[in-house]
N, C-alpha and C positions, 0 to 999 in steps of 0.2 A: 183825343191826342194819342201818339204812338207809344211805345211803352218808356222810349227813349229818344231825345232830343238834344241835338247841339244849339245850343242859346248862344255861347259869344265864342270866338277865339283872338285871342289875345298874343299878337309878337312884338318885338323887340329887340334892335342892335343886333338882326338876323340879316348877311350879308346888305341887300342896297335896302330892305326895309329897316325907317328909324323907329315905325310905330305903326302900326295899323291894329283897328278892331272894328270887328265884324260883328254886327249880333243879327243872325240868322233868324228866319223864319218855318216859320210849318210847311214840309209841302216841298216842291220844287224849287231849289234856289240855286244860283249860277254864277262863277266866277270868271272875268273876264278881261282883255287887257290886249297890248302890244304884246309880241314876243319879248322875251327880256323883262318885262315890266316884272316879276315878282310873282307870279303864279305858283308855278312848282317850290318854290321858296315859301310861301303858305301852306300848300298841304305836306309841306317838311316841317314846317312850325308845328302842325296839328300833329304829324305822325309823332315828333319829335318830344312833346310833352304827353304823349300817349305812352313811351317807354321804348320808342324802337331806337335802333343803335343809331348811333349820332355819327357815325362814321360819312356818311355821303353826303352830311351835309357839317363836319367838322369845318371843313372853308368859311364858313358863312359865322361859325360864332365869334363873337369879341368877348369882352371882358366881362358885360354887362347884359348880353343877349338871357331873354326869357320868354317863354314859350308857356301858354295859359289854355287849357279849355273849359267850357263849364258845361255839364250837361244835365237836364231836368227828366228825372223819372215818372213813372204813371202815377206813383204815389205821394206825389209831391216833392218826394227829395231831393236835394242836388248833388254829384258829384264835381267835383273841384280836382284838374289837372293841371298839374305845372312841374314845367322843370329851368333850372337857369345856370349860367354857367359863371364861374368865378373869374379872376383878376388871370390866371393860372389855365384858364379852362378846362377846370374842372366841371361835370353837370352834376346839380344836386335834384331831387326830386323831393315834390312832394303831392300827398293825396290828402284832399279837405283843411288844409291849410297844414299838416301833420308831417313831419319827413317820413321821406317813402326810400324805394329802390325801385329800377327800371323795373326788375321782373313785377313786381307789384303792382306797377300801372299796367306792364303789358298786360297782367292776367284779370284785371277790371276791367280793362280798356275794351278785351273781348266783347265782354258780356253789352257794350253799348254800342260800340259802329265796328264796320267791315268796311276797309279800305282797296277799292277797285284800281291797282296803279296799272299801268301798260305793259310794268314786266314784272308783275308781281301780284299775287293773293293772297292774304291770309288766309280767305274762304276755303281756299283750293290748296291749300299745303296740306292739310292731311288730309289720308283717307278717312278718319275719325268726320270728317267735316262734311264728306262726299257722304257718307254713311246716313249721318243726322238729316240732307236732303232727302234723301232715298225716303226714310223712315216719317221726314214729316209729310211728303209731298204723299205716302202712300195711306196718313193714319197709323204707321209700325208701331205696335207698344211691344215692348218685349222683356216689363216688367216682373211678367210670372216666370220667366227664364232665366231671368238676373238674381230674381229671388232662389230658385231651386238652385243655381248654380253656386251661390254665395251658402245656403245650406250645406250643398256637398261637399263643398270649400272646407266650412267648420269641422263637419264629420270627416275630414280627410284629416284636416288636424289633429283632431283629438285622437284619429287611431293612430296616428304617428308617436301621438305622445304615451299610447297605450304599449306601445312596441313593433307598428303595423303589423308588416302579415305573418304569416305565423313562421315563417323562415326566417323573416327579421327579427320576431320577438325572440325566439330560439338562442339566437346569434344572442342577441344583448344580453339574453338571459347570461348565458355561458359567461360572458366578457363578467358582467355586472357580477357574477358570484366571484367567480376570481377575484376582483379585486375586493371582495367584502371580505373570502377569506383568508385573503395577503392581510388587510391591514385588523381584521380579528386575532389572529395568529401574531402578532404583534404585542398583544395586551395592551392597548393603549390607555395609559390611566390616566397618564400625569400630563401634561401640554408642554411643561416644564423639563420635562424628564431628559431631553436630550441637553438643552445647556446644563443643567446639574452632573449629568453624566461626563459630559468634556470636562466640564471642572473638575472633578474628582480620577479621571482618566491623566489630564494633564500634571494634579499633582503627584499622585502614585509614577508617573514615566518619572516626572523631573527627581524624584526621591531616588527611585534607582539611580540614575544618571549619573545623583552624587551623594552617592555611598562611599566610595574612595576619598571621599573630600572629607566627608565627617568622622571617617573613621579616623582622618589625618589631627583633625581638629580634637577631636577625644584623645587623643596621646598628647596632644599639646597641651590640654588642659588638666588631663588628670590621669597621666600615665606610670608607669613604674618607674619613668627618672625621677631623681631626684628635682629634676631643673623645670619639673613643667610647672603651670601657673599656678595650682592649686596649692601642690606643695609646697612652694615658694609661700605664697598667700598665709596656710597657716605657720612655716618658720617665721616669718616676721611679725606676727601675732603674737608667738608666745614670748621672743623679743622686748615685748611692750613690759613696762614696770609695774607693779600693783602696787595699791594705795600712794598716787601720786598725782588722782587726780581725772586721771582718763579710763579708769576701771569700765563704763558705761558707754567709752567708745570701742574697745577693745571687747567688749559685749555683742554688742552692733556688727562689726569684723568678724566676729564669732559664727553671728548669725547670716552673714552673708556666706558665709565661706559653706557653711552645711545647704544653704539655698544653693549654691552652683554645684556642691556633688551632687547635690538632687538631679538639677536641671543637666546634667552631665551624664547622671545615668540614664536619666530619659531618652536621652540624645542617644545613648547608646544602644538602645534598646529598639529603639527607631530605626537606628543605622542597620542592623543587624539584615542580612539577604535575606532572611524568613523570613519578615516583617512586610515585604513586598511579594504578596502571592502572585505567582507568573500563570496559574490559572486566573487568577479576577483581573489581572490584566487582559487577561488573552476574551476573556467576556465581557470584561468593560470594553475594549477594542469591538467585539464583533457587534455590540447593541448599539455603540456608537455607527458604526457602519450600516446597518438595517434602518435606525433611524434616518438617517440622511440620505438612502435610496427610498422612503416612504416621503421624506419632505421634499424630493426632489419628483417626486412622480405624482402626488395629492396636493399639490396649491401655496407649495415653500414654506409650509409651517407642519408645525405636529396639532395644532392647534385647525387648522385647515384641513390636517387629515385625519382632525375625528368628526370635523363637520361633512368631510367626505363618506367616511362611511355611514355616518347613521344616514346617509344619504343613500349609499347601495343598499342598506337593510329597506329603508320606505320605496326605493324602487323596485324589489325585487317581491314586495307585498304586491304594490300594483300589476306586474307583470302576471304575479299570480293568478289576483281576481281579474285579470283584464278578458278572460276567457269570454264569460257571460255578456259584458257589456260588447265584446268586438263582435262575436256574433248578433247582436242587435243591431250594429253599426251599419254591418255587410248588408243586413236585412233591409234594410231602411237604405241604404248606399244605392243599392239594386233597383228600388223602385223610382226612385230620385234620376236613375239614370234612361230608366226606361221613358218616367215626365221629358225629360232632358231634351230624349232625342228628338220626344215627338214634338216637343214645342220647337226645336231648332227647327225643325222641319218645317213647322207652322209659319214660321220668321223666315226661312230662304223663302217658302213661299211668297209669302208678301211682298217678300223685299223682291224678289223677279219679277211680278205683277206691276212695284211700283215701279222701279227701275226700267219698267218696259214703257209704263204709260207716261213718266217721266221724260224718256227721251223723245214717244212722240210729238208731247207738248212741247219741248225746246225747240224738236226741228221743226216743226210749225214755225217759231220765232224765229228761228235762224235767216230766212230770207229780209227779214222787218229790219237786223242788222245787219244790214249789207255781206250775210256768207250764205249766199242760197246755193252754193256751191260746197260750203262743208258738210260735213257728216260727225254727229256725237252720238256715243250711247252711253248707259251706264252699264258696267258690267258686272254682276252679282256673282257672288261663290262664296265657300266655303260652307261650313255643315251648317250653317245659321242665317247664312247668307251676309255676313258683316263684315268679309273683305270686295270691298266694292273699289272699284277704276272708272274713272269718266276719260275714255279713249276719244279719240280726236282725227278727223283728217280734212286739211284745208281745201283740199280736192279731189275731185273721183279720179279713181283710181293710185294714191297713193294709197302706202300703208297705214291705219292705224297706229296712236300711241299715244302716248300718255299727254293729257290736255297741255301744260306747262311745259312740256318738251317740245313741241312741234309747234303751238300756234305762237303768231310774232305778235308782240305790243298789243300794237291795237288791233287783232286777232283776240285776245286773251280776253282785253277789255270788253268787246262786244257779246263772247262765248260770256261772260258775267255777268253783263244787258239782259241777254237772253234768258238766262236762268232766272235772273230778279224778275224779271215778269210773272215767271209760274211760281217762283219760291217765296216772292215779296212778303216778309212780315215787321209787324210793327216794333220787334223786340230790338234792332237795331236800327243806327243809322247809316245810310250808303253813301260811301264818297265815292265818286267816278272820275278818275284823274285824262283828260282827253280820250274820253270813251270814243271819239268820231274821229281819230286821227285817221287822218289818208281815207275819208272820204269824203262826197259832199251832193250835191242837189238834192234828189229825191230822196238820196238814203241816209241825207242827213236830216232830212223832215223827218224820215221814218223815224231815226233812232233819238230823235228829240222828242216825239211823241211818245216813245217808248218810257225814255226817264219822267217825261209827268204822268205815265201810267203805274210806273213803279212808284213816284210821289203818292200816290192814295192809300197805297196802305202803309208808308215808312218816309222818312224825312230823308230825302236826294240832295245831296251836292257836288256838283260836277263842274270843272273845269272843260273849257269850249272857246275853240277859236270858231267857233261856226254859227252866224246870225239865223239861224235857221234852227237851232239847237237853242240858244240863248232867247229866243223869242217867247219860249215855249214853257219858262221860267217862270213862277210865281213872285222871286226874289231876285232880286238882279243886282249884283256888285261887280263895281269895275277896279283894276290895279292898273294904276297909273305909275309911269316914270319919271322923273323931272331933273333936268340935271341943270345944277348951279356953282359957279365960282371952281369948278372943277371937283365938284362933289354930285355923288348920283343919289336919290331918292326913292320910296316907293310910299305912295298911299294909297287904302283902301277906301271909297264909299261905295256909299246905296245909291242906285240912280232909279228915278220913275218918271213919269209922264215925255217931258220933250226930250229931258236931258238921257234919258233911257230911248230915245226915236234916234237922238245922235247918236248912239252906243253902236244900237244897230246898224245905220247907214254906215258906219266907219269901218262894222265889219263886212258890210257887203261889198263899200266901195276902196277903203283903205283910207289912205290920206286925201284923195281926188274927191270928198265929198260935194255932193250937187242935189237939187234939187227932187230928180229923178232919183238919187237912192235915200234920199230921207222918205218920198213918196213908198216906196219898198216898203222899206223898214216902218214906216205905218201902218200900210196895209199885212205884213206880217205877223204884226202884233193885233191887228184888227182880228185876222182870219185864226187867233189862237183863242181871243175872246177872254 
């Protein structure tokens, strides 16, 4: 069994299909039908719950449409694809019964089938993909190269983090002291120190500010008139009568009166311009200032910028000892490069060698799919040989170019015929969306031989209006139209023995079916055996 296999797919309330399911077989199998019946509308179901963009086939969903595939691994597992769409059409995804996202299936989806459409390849979209040909068709390992290359990788890190070369580390050096002793020179003791500083900066300002106010308020309370509060305060104290009674509050008054000259002289002693030194202003002012160009240039705290410096201190140690270790780096750097080159060199070689015997295998096949007329190569370069081009020319004497740029549809489809014959392996499965378009007799024997040559080693399913392709089939489903009460239909089944001899005759003869094209269509499937 191939390492991967499509067992069913599953649609639903996808334009004119209400329901069809398909469960595939090993090997070569073939979908078939009228024009219009539903085809390309299947392998959009399949692409569709694989993760590709729902755009080109947004027409076709309704409210209820859902799109299923199931595939069976070497190791027995299965993977399980679906997507469907809401009331809203919205599409939701999921993998193994789990919610998903499109990119998620696309990037599983990979690893099981390659979709052959007419105007399109995944295969063939990157040069990443062209490369993995090149490399499997030729044996390429270029694992000891990935490995040294991923070493120098590390060793280039770390000397970066050492300070690299000795003109950078130089540099950083310089920088990194500087700043260790800006914020040294600083004293930073406290984390605290600058809000405690404002506060006490702010009181001493605002005290000055109003020193004319208290001094205003000190005459009013206890000044050399006779009218101010105090004074006042104790004439009507002594006022008070003795032995009547209130001796004990007139105590009390007594004692109030001696607490506010206290709190009066205080005040006054406070008030006084010497009392605010215009030096510890002028220093609380500039600490406050140095503070907040250190919080503003170290990580907006004071608290940040002592975790900043013990930060330049440990890195200006490393910088120190980094001497010994970078020369060991260099040391080791050097021969890793010298590995490097020679293994790249090892790798273009290969990959030129394969890439050469590559395209003579293809263009071998080239004529078997109707282009005995085109020309392909691969074309190798770069120091390793891993930027590779699969150039294209549909006929002699035009110019080469890029595959997907120059060849039409079913040009594209057939250059992927070709290539699955020499590249065929069992890790995926192949869908061939009208690989035989616009052509037909012998070269569409050719190229149906072809896909059940590519069925032996991977599991083939290809769409075909061609009895002569569809003969050739191991599995044979037809998509049928049906239109009722002014509503259209599509079903899927399996057809074998007679009802699989109709299939054929209808595409040989169309609707004129006779005697002489079911005879055909016998001997066609006789002569496949």
């Amino acid at each position: 069994m191939p390492k991967a296999q499509l067992l069913e797919l599953y649609a639903r309330a996808l334009g004119v299909i209400e329901e069809a399911h398909i469960e595939f077989g090993e090997g070569f199998n073939v979908l078939t039908g009228e024009t219009g019946a539903g085809k390309t509308l299947l392998v959009g179901a399949l692409e569709l719950c694989l993760g590709a963009d729902a755009a080109a086939s947004r027409g076709a969903l309704r409210g209820d449409s859902r799109a299923v595939a199931l595939f069976a691994l070497e190791n027995g597992t299965e993977v399980h694809f679906a997507r469907e769409s809401s009331a809203s059409n919205r599409l939701r995804a999921s993998l193994n019964g789990e919610p998903s996202s499109a990119d998620v299936l696309r990037q599983r989806a990979a690893e099981v089938i390659v979709i052959h459409g007419q105007h399109d390849s995944l295969a063939l979209r990157s040069r990443a993909e062209v490369l993995r040909l090149v490399d499997a068709a030729g044996g390429v390992r270029v694992d000891e190269l990935l490995d040294v290359r991923r070493e120098m990788g590390a060793l280039l890190g770390e000397r970066e983090t050492l300070g690299g070369d000795a003109a950078s580390r130089e540099r950083e050096r310089d920088f990194v002291g500087f700043q260790l002793a800006e914020l040294r020179d600083a004293q930073l003791h406290d984390v605290h120190e600058l809000d405690d500083t404002l506060e006490e900066l702010t009181r001493l300002s605002a005290l000055r500010e109003a020193q004319s106010v208290l001094l205003a308020v000190i005459d009013e309370l206890d000044g050399d008139d006779d009218q101010v509060i105090l004074s006042r305060w104790a004439h009507v104290i002594a006022r008070l009568p003795r032995g009547v009674g209130v001796d004990d509050l007139r105590e009390e008054m007594s004692n109030v009166l001696d607490t506010g000259r206290a709190l009066v002289h205080e005040l006054s002693v406070r008030a006084q311009p010497d009392h605010v030194d215009p030096e510890h202003l002028a220093r609380l002012e500039a600490r406050v200032t140095r503070l907040q160009l250190l919080v503003r240039k170290y990580g907006g705290s004071l608290e940040e910028a002592v975790l900043r410096r013990d930060e330049f201190a440990a890195r200006l140690e490393v910088l120190a000892e980094a001497e010994e270790r970078l020369a060991e780096i260099e040391a080791h750097l050097a021969d890793l490069r010298t590995r490097e080159r020679a293994l790249a060199a090892r790798a273009r070689a290969q990959r030129v060698a394969a890439g050469d015997d590559l395209t003579q295998r293809i263009r071998a096949q080239l004529p078997r799919v109707a282009l005995s007329h085109a020309t392909l190569r691969f074309v190798v370069d770069g120091e390793d040989g891993s930027d590779v081009q699969l150039l294209f020319a549909p006929n002699p004497g035009q110019p080469e170019g890029a595959l997907q740029s120059l060849a039409s549809g079913g040009e594209l489809s057939r250059v992927l015929l070709a290539l699955s014959l020499e590249t065929a392996h069992g890790d995926v499965v192949a869908v061939f969306d009208e690989v035989d378009a616009g052509v037909g007799g012998q070269v569409a024997q050719q190229i149906g031989e072809c896909l059940r040559e590519v069925a032996t080693s991977q599991q083939v399913i290809a769409v075909t209006h061609l009895a002569s392709v569809a003969a050739q089939a191991a599995h044979h489903f037809v998509i049928e139209k049906s239109v009722s009460s002014d509503a259209t239909s599509t079903t899927v089944r399996r057809v074998t023995g007679e009802e699989r001899v109709r299939e054929i005759a209808r595409m040989l003869a169309g609707d004129a079916l006779s005697d002489e094209a079911h005879a055909l269509a016998r001997r066609l499937l006789e002569s496949v055996g």
